[in-house]
C-alpha positions in Angstrom: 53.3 -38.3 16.5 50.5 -36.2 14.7 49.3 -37.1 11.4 46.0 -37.1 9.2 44.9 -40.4 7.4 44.4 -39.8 3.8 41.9 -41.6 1.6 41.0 -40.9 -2.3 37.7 -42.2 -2.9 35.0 -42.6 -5.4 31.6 -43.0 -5.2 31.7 -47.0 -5.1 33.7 -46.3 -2.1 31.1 -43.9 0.2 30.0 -47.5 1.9 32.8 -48.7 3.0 34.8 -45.4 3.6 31.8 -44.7 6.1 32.0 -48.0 8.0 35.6 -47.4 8.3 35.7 -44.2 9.8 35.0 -45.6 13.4 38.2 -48.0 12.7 40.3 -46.1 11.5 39.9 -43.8 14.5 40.4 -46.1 17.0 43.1 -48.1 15.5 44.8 -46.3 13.6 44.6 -42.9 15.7 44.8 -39.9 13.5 44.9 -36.4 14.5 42.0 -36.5 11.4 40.5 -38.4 8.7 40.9 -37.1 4.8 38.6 -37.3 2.3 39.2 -36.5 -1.1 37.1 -37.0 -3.7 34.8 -35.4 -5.8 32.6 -32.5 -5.1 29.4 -34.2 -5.2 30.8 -37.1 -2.2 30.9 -34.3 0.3 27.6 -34.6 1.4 28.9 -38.4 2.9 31.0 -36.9 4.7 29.7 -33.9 7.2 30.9 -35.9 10.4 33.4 -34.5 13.6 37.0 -34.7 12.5 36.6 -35.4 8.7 38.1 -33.2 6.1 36.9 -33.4 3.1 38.7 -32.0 0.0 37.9 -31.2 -3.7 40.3 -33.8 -6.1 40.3 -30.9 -8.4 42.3 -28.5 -6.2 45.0 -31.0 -4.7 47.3 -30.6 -7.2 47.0 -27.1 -9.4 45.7 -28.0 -13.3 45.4 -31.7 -12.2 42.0 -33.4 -12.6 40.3 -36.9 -13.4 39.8 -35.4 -17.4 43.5 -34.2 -17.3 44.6 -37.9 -16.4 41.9 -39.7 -18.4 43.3 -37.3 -21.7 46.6 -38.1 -21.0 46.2 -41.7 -21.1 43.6 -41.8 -24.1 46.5 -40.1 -26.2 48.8 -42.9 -25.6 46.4 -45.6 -25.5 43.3 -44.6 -26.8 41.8 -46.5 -24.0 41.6 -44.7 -21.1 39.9 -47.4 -18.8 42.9 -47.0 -16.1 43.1 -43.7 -15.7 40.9 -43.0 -12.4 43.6 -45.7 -11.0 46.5 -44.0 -11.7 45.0 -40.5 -10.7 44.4 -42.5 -7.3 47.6 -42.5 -6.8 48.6 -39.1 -7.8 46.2 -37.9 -5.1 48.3 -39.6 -2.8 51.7 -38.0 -3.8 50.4 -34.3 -4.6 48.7 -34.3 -0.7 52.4 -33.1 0.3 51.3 -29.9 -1.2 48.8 -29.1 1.4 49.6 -31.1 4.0 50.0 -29.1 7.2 52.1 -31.8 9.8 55.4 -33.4 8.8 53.7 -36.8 8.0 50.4 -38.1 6.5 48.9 -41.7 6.3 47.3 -43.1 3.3 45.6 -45.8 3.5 42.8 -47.6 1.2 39.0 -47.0 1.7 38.5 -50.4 1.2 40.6 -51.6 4.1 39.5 -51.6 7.5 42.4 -52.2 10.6 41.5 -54.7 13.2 43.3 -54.1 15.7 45.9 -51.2 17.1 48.8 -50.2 14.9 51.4 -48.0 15.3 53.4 -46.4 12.8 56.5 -45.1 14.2 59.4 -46.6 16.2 60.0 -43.7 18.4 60.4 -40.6 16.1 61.5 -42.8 12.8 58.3 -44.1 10.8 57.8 -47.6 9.3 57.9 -48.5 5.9 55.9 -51.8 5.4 56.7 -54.2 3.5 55.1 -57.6 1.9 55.6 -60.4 -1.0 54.9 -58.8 -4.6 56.4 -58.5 -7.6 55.5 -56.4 -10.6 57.9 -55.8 -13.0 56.0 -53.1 -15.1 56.5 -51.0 -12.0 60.4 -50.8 -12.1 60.7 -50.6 -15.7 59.0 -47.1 -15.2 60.5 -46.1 -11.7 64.0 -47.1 -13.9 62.9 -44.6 -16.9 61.4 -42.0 -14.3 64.3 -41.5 -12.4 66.9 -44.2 -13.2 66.3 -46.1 -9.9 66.2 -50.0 -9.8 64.3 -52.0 -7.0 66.6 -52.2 -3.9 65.3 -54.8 -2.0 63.9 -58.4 -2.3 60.3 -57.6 -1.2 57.9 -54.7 -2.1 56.2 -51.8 -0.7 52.6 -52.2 -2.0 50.8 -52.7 1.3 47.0 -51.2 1.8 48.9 -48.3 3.6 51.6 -45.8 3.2 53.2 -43.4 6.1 54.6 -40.4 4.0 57.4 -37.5 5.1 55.7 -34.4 2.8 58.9 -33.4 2.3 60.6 -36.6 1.3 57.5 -36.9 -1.1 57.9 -33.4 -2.5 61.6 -33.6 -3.3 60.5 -36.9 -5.3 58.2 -34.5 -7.2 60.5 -32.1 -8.0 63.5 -34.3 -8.8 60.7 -36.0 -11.6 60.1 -32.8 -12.8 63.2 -31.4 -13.3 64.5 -34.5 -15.0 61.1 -34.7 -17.7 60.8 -30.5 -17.8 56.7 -31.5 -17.5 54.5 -31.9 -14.4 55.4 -34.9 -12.6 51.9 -36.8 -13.5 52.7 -36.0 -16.8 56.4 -37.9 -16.8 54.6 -40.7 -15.0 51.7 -42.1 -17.7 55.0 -40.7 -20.7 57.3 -43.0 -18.9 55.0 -45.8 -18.5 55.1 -48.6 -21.3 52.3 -48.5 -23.8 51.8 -52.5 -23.3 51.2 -51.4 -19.4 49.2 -48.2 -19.1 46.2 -50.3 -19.3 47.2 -52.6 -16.7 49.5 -51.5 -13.9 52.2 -49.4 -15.1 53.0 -47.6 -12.2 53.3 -47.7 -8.1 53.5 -45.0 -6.0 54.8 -47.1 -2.8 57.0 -48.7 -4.5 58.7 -45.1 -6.1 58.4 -43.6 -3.2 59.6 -46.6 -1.1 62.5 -47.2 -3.6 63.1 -43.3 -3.7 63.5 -43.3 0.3 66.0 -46.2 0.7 68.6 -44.8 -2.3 68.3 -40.6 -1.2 66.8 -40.9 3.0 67.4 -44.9 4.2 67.8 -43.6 7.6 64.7 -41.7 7.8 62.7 -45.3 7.8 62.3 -48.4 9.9 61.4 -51.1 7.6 58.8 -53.7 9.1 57.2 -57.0 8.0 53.2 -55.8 7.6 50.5 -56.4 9.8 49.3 -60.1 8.7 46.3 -59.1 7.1 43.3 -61.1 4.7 43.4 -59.1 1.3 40.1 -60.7 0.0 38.0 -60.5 3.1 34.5 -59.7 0.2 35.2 -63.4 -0.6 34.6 -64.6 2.8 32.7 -62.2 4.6 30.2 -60.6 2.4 29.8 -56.9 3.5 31.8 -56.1 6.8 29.6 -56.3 10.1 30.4 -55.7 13.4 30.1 -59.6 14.3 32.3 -60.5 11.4 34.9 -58.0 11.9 35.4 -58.8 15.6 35.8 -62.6 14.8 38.1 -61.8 11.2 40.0 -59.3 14.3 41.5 -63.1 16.3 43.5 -63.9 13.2 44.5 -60.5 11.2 45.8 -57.2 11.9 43.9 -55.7 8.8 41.0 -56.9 6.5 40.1 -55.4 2.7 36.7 -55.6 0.4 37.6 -55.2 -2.5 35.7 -54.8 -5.7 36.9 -57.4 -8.0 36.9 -60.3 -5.2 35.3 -63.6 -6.3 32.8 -65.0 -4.1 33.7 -68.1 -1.8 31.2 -71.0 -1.8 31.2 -71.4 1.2 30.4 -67.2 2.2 26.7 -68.2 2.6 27.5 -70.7 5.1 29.6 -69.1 7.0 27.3 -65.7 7.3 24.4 -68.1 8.3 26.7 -70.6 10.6 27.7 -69.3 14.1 29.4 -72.4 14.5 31.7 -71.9 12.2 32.6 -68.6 13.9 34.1 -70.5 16.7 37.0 -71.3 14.2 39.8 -68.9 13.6 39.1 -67.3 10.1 42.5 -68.2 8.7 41.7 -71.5 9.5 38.6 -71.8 7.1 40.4 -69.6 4.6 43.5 -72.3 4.8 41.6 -75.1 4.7 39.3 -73.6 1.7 42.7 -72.8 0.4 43.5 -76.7 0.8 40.5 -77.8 -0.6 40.8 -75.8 -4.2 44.4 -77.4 -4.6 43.3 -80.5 -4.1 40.3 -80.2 -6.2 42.5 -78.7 -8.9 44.7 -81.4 -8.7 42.6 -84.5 -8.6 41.4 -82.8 -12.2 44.8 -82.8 -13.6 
């Protein structure tokens, strides 16, 4: 099945998007990678099979200021708005995009191994254990949808029908009479803009099982390590083919806290002859205990 992987970026993302490029195409095997970011990230990204596109021309009118203004006049703090236009990337790609499906999946996340994302001709919807309730309080005034199943849709990863993802559009903006971005941050709680007030997976994921549930396979995820920064540093080859014997798929992200025992383990081969979820159980083991013997 044909399909382009999809990744919004910004510029604290060039490093890793670049590393990831050669994984993604042999994992994940895309018909291309792509990009969209802003103009000035283009230059990152001159490279066989990568598209990259302007964020200000996904979505007609939408852009990073349009967002930020939108979420300064209901908060006057618009410190999540690059976070939420992330996401409206994602959804407004239907727009433009040429083949029936399109992966999105997070700069920051590299896949370890093969995966597939179709069972036959019928895509998977992935799911794992998370629960934020900020996210159906808005999906409930957006469209007057509640959560339909025990677990959630956030993964690292979304494979989207355009035109599943476009009726979505449209039924949100015939229901608010404004552009669908705009019904989104107006539907959001003020208590939440500023933290997370909104999912895309989990609207579009909740959206699919109530109006399209047999257009979908729905899958357990990939077992992968969400704070791979804490334990690995910076992704190297060496690392990622060890962190590859114990997960499917492997994330850096910003905000992760540092392990004490990352310098060890970078310096250590030794320790490389144990299975990463080993040392991140038993480090796992060790803070409990630690935490406990204080209590």
């Amino acid at each position: 099945m044909n399909y382009n992987v999809v990744m919004p970026i910004i510029y604290a993302d060039v490093y890793l998007a670049r590393i990831n490029i050669g994984y993604i195409f042999e994992y994940l095997m895309p018909r291309k990678i792509v990009i969209i970011g802003e103009k000035r990230l283009e230059k990152y990204f001159e490279l066989d099979n990568i598209e990259f596109i302007n964020e200000d021309i996904v979505c007609n009118g939408m852009t990073l200021n349009k967002i930020r203004n939108l979420v300064e006049n209901k908060t006057h703090n618009p410190q999540r708005a690059g976070w939420y236009f992330q996401q409206f990337l994602k959804m407004s790609y239907a727009n433009i995009c040429n083949e029936e499906y399109y992966l999105v999946w997070d700069a920051d996340t590299i896949p370890l191994r093969q995966i597939t994302f179709f069972n036959g001709k019928k895509p998977y919807l992935d799911l794992k254990k998370e629960y934020n309730r900020n996210y159906f309080i808005t999906l409930e005034k957006l469209l007057a949808l509640k959560k339909e199943i025990k677990k959630s849709f956030v993964c690292e990863h979304m494979i989207i029908n355009k035109y599943i993802m476009l009726e979505l559009i449209d039924e949100i903006e015939a229901r608010h009479k404004v552009n669908y971005y705009e019904a989104i941050i107006d539907c959001i709680d003020e208590d939440a803009v500023n933290q997370s007030g909104f999912s895309e997976f989990e609207t579009y994921g909740t959206f699919v099982l109530k109006k399209h549930k047999e257009a979908y396979a729905l899958r357990n995820n990939k077992k992968s390590l969400r704070h791979g920064k804490r334990y690995l540093l910076t992704p190297s080859a060496e690392s990622l083919e060890w962190a590859s014997r114990s997960y499917w798929i492997i994330s850096f992200e910003k905000s992760d806290t540092i392990s004490p025992w990352a310098k060890t383990i970078a310096k250590n081969d030794l320790i490389k002859k144990i299975p990463l979820k080993i040392v991140v159980f038993i480090e796992r083991v060790a803070k409990f205990m630690h935490v406990s013997d204080m209590d």
